[in-house]
N, CA, C and O atoms as CSV, one atom per row, in Angstrom:
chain,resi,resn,atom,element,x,y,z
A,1,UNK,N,N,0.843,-1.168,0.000
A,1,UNK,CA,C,0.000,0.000,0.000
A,1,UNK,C,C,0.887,1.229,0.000
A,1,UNK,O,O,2.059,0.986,0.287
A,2,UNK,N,N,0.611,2.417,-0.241
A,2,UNK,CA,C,0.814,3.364,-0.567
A,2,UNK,C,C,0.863,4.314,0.885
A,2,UNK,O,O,-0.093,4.020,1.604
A,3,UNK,N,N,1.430,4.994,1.264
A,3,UNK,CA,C,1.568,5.912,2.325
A,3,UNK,C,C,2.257,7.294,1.915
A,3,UNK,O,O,3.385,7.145,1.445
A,4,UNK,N,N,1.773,8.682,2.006
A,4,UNK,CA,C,1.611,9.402,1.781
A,4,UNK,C,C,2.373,10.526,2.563
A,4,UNK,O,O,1.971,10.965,3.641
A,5,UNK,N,N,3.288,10.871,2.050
A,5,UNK,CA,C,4.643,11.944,2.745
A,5,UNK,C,C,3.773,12.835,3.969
A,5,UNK,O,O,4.344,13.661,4.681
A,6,UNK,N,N,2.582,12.578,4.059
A,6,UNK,CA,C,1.694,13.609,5.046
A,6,UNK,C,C,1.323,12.718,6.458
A,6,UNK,O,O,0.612,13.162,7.360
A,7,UNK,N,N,1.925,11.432,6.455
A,7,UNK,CA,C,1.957,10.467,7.596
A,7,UNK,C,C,3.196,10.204,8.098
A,7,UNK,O,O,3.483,9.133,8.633
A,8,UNK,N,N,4.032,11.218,7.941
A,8,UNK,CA,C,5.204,11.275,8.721
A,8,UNK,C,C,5.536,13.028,8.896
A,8,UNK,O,O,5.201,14.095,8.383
A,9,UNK,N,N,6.329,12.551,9.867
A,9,UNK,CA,C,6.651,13.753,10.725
A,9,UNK,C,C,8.171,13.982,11.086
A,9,UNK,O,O,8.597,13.315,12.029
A,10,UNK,N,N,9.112,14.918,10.395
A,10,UNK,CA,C,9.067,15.643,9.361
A,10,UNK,C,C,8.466,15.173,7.882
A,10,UNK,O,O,9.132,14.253,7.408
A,11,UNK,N,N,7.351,15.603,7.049
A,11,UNK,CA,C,7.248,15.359,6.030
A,11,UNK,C,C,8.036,14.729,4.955
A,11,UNK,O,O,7.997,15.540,4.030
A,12,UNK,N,N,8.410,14.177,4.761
A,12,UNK,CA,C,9.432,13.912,3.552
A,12,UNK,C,C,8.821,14.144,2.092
A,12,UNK,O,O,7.604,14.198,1.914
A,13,UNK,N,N,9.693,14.267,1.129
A,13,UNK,CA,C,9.092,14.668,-0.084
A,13,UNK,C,C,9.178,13.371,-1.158
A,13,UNK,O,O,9.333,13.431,-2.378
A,14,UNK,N,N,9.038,12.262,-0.368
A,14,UNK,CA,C,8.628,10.829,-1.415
A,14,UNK,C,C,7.537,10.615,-0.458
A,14,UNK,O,O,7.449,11.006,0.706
A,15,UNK,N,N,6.317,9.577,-1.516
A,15,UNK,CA,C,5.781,8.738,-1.156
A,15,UNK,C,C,6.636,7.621,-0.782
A,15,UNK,O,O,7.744,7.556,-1.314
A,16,UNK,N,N,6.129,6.351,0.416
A,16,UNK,CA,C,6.543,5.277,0.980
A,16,UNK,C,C,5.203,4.467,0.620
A,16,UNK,O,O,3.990,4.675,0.601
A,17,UNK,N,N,6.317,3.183,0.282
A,17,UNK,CA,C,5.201,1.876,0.653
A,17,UNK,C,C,5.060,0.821,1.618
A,17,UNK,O,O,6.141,0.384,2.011
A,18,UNK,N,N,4.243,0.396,2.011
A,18,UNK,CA,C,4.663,-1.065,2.943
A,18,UNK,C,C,3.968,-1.980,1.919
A,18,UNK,O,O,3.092,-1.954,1.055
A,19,UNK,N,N,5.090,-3.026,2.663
A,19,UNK,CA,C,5.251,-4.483,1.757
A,19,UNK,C,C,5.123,-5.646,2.532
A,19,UNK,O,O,5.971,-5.948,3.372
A,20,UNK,N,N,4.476,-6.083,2.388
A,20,UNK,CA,C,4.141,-7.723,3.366
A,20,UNK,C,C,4.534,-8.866,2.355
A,20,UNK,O,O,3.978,-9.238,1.322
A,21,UNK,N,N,5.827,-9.356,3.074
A,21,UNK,CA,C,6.652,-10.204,2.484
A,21,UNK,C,C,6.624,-11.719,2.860
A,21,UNK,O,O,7.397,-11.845,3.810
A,22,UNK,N,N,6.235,-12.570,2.630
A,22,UNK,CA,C,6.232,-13.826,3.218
A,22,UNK,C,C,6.807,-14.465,2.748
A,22,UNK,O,O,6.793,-14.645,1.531
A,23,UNK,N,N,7.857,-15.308,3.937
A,23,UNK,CA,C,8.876,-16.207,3.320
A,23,UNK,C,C,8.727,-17.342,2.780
A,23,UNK,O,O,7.626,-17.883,2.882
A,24,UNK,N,N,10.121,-18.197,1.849
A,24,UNK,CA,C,9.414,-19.494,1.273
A,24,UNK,C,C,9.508,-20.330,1.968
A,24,UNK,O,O,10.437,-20.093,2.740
A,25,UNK,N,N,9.050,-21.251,2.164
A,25,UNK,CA,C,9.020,-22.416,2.813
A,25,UNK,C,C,10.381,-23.410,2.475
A,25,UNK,O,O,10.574,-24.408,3.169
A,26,UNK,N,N,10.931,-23.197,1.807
A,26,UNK,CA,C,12.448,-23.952,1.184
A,26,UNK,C,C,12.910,-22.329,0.018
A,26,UNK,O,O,12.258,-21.348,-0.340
A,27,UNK,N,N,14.191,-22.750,-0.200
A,27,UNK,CA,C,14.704,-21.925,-1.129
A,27,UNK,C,C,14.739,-21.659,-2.323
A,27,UNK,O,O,14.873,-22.814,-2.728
A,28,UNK,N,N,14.726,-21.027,-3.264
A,28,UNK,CA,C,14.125,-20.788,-4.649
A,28,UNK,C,C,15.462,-21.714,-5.645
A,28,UNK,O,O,15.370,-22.533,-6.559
A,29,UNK,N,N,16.559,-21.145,-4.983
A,29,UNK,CA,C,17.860,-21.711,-5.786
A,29,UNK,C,C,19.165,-22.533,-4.184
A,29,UNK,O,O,18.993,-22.032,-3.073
A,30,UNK,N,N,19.955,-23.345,-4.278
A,30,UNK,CA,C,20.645,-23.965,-3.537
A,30,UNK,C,C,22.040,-23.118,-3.648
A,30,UNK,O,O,22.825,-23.048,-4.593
A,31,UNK,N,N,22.079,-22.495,-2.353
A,31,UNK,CA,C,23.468,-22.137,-2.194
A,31,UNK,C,C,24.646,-22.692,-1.897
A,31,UNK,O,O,24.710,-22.971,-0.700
A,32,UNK,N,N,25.843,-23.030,-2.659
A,32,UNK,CA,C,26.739,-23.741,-2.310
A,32,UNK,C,C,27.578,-23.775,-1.295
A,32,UNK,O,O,27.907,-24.777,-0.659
A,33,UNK,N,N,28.111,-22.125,-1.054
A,33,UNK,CA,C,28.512,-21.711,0.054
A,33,UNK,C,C,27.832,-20.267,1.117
A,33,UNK,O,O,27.985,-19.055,0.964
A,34,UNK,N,N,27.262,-20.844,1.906
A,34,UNK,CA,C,26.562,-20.091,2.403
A,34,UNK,C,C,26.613,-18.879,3.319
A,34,UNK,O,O,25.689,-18.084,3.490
A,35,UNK,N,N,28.191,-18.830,4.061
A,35,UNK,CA,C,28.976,-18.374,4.915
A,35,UNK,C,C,29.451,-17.064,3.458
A,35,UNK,O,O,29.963,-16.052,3.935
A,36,UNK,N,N,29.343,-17.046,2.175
A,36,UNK,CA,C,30.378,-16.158,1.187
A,36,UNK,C,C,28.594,-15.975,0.529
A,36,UNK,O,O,28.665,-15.283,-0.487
A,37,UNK,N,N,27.468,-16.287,0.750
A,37,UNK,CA,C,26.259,-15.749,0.229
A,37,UNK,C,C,26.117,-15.023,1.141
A,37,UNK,O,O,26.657,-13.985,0.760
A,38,UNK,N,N,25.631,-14.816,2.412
A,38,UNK,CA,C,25.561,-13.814,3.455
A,38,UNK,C,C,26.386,-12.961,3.445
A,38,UNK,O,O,25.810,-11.873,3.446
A,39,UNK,N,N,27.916,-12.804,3.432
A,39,UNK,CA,C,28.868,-11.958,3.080
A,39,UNK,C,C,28.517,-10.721,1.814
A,39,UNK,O,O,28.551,-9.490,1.797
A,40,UNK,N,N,28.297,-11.411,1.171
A,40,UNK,CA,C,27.827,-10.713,-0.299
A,40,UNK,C,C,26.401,-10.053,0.021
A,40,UNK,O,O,26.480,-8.836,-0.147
A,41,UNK,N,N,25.265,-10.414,0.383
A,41,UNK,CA,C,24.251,-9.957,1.051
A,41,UNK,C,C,24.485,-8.681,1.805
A,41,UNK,O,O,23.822,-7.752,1.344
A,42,UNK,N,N,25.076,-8.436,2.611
A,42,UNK,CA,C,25.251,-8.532,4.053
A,42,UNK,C,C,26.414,-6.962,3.360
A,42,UNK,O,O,26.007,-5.921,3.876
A,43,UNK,N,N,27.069,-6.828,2.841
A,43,UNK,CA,C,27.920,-6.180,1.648
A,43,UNK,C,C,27.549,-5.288,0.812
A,43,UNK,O,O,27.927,-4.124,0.680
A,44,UNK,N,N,26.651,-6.000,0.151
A,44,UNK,CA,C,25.963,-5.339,-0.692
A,44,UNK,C,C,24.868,-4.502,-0.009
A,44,UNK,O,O,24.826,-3.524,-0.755
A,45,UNK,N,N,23.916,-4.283,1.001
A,45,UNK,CA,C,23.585,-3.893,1.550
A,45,UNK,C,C,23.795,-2.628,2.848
A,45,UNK,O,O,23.022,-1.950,3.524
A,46,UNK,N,N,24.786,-2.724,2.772
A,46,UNK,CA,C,25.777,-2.013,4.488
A,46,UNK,C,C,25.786,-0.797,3.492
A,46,UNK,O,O,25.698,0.196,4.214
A,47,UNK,N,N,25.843,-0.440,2.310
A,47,UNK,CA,C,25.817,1.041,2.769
A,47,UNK,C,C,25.041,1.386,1.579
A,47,UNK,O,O,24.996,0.742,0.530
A,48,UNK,N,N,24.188,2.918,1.974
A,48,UNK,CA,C,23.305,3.508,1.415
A,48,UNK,C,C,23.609,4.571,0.094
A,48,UNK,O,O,24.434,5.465,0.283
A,49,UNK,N,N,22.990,4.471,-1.126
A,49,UNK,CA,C,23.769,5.051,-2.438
A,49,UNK,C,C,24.918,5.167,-3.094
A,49,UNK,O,O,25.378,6.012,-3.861
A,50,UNK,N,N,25.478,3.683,-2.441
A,50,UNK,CA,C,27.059,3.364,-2.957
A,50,UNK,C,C,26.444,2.187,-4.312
A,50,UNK,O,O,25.408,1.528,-4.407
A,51,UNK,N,N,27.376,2.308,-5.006
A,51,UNK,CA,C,27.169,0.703,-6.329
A,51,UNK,C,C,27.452,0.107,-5.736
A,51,UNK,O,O,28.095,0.245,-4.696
A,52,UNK,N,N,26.935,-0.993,-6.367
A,52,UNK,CA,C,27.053,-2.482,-5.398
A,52,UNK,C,C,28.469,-2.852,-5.429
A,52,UNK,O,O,28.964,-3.530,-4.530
A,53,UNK,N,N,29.340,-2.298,-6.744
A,53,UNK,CA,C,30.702,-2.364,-6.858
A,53,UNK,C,C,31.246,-2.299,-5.569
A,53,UNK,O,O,31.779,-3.216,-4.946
A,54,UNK,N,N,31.012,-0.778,-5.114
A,54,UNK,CA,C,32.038,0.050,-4.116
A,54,UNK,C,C,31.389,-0.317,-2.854
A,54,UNK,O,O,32.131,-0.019,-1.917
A,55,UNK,N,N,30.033,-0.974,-2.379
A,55,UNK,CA,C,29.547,-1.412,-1.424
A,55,UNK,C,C,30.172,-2.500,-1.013
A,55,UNK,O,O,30.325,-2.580,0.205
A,56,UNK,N,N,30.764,-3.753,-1.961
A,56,UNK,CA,C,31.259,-4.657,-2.161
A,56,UNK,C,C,32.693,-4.569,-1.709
A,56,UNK,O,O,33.190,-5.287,-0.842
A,57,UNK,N,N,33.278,-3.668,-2.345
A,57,UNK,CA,C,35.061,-3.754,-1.689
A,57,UNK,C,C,35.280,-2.864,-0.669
A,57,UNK,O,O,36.425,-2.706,-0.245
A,58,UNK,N,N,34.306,-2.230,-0.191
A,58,UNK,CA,C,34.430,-1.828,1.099
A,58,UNK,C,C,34.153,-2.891,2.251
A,58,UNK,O,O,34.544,-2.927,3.418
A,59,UNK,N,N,33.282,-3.802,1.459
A,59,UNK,CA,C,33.779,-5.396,2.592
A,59,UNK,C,C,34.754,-6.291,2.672
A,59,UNK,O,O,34.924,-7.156,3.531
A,60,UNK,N,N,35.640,-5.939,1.353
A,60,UNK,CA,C,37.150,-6.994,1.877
A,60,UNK,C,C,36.744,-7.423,0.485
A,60,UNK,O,O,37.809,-8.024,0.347
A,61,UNK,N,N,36.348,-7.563,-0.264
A,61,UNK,CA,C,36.448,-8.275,-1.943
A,61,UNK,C,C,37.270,-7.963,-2.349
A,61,UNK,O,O,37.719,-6.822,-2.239
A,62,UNK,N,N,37.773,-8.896,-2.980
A,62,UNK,CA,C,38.968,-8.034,-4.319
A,62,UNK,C,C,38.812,-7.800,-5.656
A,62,UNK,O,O,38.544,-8.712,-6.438
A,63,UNK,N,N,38.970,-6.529,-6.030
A,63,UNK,CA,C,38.399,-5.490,-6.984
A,63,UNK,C,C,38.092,-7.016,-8.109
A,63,UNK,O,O,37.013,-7.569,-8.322
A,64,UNK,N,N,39.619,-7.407,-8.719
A,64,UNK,CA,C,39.591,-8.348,-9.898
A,64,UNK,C,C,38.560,-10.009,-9.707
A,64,UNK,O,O,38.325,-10.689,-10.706
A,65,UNK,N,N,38.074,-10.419,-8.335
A,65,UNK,CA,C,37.091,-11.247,-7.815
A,65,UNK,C,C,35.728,-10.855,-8.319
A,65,UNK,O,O,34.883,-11.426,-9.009
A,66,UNK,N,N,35.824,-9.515,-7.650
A,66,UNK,CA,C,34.272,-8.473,-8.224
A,66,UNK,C,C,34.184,-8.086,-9.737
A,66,UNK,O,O,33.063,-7.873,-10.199
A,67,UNK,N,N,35.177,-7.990,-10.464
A,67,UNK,CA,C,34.912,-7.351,-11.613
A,67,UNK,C,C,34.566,-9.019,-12.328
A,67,UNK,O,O,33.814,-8.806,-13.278
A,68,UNK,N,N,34.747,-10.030,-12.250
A,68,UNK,CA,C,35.080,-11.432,-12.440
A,68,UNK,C,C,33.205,-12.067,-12.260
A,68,UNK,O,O,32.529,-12.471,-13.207
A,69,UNK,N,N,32.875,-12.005,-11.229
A,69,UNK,CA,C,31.584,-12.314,-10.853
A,69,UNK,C,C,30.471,-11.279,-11.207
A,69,UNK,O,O,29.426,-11.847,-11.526
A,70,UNK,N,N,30.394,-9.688,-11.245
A,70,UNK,CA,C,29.816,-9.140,-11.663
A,70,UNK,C,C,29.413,-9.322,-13.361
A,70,UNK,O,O,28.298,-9.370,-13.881
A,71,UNK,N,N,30.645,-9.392,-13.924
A,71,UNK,CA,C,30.612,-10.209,-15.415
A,71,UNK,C,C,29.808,-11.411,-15.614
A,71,UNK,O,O,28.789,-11.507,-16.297
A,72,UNK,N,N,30.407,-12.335,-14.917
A,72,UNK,CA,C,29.625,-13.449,-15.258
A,72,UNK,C,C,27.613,-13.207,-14.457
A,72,UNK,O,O,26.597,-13.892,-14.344
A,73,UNK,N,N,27.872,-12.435,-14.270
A,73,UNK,CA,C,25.958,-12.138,-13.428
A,73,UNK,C,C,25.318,-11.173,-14.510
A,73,UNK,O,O,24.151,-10.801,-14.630
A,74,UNK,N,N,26.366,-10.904,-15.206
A,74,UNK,CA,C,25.808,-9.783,-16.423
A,74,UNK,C,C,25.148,-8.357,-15.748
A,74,UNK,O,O,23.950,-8.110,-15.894
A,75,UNK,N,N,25.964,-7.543,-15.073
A,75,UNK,CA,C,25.885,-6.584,-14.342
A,75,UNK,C,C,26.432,-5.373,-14.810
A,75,UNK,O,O,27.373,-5.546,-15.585
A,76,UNK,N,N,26.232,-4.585,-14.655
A,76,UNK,CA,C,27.054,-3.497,-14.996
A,76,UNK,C,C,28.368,-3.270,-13.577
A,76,UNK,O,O,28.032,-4.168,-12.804
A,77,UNK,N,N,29.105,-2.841,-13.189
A,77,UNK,CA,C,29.822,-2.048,-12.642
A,77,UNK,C,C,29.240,-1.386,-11.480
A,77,UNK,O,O,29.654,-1.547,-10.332
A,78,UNK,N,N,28.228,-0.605,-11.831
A,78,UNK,CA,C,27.415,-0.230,-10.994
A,78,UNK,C,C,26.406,-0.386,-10.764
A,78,UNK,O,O,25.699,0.475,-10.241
A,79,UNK,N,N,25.956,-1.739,-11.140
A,79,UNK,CA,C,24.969,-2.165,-10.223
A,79,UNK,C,C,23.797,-2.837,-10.987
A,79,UNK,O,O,22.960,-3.673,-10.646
A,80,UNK,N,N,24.033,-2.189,-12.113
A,80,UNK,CA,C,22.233,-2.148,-12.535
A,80,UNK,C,C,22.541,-3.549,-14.151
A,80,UNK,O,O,23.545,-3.799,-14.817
A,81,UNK,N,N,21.043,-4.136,-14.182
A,81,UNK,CA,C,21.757,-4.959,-15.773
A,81,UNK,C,C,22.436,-4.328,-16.890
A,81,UNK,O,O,22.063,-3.230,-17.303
A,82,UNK,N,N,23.251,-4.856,-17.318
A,82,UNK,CA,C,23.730,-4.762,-18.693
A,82,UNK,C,C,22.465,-4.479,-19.932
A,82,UNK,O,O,21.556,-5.281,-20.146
A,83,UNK,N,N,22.631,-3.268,-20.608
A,83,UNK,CA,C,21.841,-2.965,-21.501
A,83,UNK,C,C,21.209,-4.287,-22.325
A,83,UNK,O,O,20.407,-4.116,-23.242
C-alpha cells in the first residue's frame, strides 16, 4: 500500500510503501557456500547510495574477484543490468 509523505513527521518529499513479504518455505535456488552468500548480502547492503561495486570492496572483496563475478551475473559495474 501506498503511504503518503503527510503520515510522517518531518514530512518527507517521497511517497513510501509497505510491503508484506512472506517467506518461502524452502529456497528458490541452492546455495553452495553459504557463509560467502551472506557476506555478499550482508555487503551489498551495508551502505546507502554506494554501487554495489564500491559497497562490495568496502567489505574486503577483491576489486579483480568483483569485476570477475559481476561479469559473469551480467551486471554493470554499478549495479544495474547490462543494456
Amino acid at each position: 500500500m501506498t503511504v503518503s509523505p503527510s503520515s510522517f513527521f518531518p514530512v518527507p518529499k517521497v511517497f513510501s510503501m509497505v510491503l508484506c513479504l512472506t517467506p518461502l518455505s524452502y529456497p528458490r535456488i541452492a546455495v553452495a557456500d553459504e557463509k560467502l552468500f551472506f557476506r555478499v548480502v550482508k555487503g551489498a547492503f551495508a551502505q546507502r547510495r554506494k554501487t554495489l561495486l564500491n559497497s562490495l570492496k568496502g567489505s574486503g572483496f577483491l576489486p579483480d574477484f568483483l569485476a570477475e563475478k559481476i561479469t559473469a551475473a551480467e551486471l554493470t559495474p554499478k549495479g544495474g543490468e547490462k543494456p
